[in-house]
C-alpha positions in Angstrom: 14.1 -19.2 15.6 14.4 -22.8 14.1 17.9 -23.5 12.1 15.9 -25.0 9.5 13.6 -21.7 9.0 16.9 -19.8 8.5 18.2 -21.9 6.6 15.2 -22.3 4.0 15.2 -18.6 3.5 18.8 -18.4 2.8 17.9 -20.8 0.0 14.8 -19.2 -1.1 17.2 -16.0 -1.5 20.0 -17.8 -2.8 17.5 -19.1 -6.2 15.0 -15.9 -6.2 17.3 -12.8 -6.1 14.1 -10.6 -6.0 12.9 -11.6 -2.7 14.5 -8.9 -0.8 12.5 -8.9 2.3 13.6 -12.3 2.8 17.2 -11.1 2.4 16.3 -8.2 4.5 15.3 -10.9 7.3 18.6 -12.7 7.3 20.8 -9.5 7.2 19.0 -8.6 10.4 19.0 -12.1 11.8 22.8 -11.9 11.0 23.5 -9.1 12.3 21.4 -10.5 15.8 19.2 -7.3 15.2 16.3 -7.0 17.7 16.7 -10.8 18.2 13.0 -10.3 19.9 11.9 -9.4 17.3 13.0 -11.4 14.7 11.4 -14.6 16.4 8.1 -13.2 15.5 8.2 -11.9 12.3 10.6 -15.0 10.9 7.5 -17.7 11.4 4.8 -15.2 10.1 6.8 -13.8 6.8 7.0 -17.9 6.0 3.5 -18.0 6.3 2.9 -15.0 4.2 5.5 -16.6 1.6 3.8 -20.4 1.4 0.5 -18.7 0.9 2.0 -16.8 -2.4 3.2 -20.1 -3.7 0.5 -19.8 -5.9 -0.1 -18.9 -9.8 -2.1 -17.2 -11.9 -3.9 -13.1 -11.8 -7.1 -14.1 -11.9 -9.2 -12.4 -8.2 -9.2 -15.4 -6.4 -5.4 -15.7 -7.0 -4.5 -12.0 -6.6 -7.2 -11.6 -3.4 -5.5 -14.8 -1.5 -2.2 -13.3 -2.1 -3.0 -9.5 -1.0 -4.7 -11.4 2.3 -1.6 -13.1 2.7 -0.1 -9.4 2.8 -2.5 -7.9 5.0 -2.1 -10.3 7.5 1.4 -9.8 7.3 1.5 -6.1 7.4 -0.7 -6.6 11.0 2.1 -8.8 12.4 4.6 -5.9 11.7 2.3 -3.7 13.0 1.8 -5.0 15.8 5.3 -5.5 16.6 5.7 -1.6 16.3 7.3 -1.4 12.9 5.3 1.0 10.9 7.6 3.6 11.6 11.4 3.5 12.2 11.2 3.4 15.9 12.6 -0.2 16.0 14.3 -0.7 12.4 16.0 2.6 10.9 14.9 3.8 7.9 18.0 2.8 6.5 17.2 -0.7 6.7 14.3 -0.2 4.5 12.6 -3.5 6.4 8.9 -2.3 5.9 9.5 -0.9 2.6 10.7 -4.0 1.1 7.8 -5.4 1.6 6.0 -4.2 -1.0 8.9 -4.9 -3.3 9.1 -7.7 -3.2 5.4 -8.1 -3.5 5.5 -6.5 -6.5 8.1 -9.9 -7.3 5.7 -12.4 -6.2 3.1 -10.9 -8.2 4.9 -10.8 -11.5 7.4 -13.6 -11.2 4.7 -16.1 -12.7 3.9 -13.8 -16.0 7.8 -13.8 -16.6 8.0 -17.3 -16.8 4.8 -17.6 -19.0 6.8 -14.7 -21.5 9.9 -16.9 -21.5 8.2 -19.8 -22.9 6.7 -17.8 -25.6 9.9 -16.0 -26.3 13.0 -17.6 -24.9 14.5 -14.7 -23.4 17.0 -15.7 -20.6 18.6 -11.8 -20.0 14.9 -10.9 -19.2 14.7 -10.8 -15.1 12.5 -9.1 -12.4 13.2 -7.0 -8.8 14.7 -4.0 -7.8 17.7 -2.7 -10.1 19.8 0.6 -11.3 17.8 0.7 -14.4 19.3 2.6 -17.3 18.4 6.4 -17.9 20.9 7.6 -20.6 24.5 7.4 -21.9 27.1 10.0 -22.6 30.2 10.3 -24.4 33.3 11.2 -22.7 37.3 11.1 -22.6 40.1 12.0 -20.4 41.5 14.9 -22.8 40.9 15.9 -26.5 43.7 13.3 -27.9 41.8 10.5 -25.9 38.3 11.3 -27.1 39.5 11.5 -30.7 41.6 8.2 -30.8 38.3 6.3 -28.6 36.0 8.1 -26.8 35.0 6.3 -23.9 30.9 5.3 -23.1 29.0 6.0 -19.9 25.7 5.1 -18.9 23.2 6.9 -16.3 20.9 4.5 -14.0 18.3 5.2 -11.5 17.2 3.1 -8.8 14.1 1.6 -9.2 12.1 -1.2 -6.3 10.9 -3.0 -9.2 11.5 -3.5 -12.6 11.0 -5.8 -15.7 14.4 -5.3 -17.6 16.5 -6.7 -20.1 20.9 -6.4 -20.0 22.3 -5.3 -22.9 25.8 -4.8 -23.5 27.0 -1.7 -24.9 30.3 -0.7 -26.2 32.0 1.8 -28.4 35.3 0.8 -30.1 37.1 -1.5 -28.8 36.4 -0.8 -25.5 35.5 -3.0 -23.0 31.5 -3.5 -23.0 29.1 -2.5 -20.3 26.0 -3.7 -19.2 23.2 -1.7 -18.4 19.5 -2.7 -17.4 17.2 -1.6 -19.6 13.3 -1.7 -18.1 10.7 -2.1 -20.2 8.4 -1.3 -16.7 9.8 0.5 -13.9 7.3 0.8 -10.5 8.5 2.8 -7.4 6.9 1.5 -4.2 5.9 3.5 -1.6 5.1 3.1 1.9 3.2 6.4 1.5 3.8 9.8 -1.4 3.8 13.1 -0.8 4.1 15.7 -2.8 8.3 15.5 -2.7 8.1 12.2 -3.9 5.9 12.9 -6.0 7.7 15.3 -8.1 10.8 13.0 -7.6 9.1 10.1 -9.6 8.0 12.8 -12.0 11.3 13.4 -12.9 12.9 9.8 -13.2 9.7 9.0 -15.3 11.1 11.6 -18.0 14.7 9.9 -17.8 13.7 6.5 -18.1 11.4 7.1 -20.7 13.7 9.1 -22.2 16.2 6.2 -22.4 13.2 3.8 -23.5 10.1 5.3 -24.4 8.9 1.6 -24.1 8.9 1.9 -20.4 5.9 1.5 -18.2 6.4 3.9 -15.1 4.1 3.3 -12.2 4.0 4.2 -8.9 2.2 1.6 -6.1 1.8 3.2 -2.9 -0.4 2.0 0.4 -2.1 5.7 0.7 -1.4 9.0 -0.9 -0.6 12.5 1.3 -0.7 15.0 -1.9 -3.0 17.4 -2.3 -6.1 17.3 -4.4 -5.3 20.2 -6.5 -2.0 18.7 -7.6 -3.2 16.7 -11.1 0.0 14.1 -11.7 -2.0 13.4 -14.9 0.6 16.2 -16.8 3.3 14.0 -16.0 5.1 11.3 -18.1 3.8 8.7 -15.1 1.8 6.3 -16.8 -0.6 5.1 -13.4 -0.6 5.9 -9.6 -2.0 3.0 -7.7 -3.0 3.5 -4.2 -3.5 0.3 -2.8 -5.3 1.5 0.8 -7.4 4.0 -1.7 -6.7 6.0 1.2 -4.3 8.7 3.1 -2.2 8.6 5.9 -4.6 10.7 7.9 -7.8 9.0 6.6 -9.6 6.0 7.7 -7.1 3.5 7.0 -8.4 0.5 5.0 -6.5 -3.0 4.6 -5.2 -3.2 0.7 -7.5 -3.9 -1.7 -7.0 -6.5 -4.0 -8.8 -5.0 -6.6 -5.7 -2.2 -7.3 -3.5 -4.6 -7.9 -5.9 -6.5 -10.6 -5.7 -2.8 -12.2 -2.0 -3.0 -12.0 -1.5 -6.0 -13.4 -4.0 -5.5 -15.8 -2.2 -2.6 -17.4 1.1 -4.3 -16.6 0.0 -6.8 -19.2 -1.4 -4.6 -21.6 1.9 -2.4 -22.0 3.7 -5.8 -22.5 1.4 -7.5 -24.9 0.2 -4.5 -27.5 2.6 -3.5 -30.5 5.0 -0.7 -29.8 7.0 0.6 -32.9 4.8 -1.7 -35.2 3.7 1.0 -37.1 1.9 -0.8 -39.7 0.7 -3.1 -37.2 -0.8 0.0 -35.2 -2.4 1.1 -38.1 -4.1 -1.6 -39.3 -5.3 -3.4 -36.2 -6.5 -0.4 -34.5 -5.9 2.8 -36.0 -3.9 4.6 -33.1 -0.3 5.2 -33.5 1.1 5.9 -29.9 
């Protein structure tokens, strides 16, 4: 591996906290994991990365970038790392991927939203978002002098979130991440998973009802019968349009158009303007 790859990625991570493959790179590279390995994948994941210095969500844009991926996700397969036979599942190498995907997807639209509406505390990436708080205090006499405030997260790949600071009192205050879209990606759902995300969709959107909750996932192992549609899960996107056990197809390019689509949507139409609502388009929720 060249010093001066190694040391442009540590820079790369050091400005874009979101790029957590990248990071995931250097911890193995540090580490002197698989060293093999890593002089393979370290040249082609900088090719994958130059070709999504590009902006804009527009098909051309979106299809160069999701060729970009599936080039990359043929090096890794190729180098036997679509399962966890030579990275542990712990590592969650192949899985941050599409994290950070999601990143270089969105990272552009962020930037447009901040010069419309200066909004430094607005970031992107994978974070504990917030759920809920709760009220709490060591003993009675505590709680009735200054009940203390605690705040329920969830781990989420990818978010668009805002910190607030919350505090009660005069205690000290603490800072939660509150997402206004939340997407958990997925090497592959089942049915578990499923009803996993089914259940942190009702406790984020609980905690914001403002929230987007997707899923992205390459291909989807649940059965047909099983209609996520009841759920508070606002979009599924299966980016093979495939399962695990079917033909398998390279990504399409035209899922993630959808997904950003609606991304933009969600983030652009009213929410609580009531009056708004009612006079530009007559539907309330």
């Amino acid at each position: 591996m060249k010093k001066s790859d190694i040391d442009f990625l540590r820079s790369e991570v050091a400005r874009h906290p979101y790029l957590v493959h990248a990071s995931n790179i250097l911890t193995r590279i540090d580490k002197n994991d698989k060293p093999d390995i890593l002089e393979q994948i370290v040249p082609s994941y900088l090719a994958y990365y130059k070709s999504n210095q590009v902006s804009g969500f527009d098909l051309p844009v979106v299809t160069k970038r999701v060729k970009a991926l599936n080039a990359y996700y043929g090096v890794l397969h190729n180098l036997g790392l679509e399962g966890n036979k030579v990275y542990s599942a712990q590592t969650k190498f192949r899985p941050s991927v599409l994290e950070e995907f999601m990143a270089l997807v969105f990272r552009d639209f962020l930037e447009l939203k901040r010069q419309e509406i200066p909004a430094p505390k607005l970031s992107i990436g994978s974070v504990k978002a917030y759920s809920n708080l709760y009220f709490f205090g060591k003993d009675f006499a505590s709680f009735a002098r200054s009940p203390e405030l605690g705040i329920n997260v969830k781990d989420q790949d990818f978010a668009i979130f805002r910190k607030v600071a919350l505090s009660l009192d005069e205690n000290k205050p603490m800072v939660a991440n509150l997402p206004v879209v939340a997407i958990e990606c997925k090497t592959f759902i089942d049915k578990t998973m499923l009803e996993g995300s089914v259940a942190t969709a009702e406790k984020l959107k609980a905690g914001n009802p403002y929230t987007f909750f997707g899923i992205v996932a390459e291909t989807y192992d649940v059965s047909m019968d099983v209609n996520p549609a009841y759920s508070r899960i606002d979009q599924i996107y299966i980016l093979r349009k495939t399962s695990r056990r079917g033909v398998q197809r390279e990504i399409d390019p035209a899922v993630v158009l959808d997904l950003i689509a609606n991304v933009k949507k969600h983030l652009e139409k009213p929410w609580s303007n009531i009056e708004q609502k009612l006079k530009s388009t007559g539907l309330l929720i």
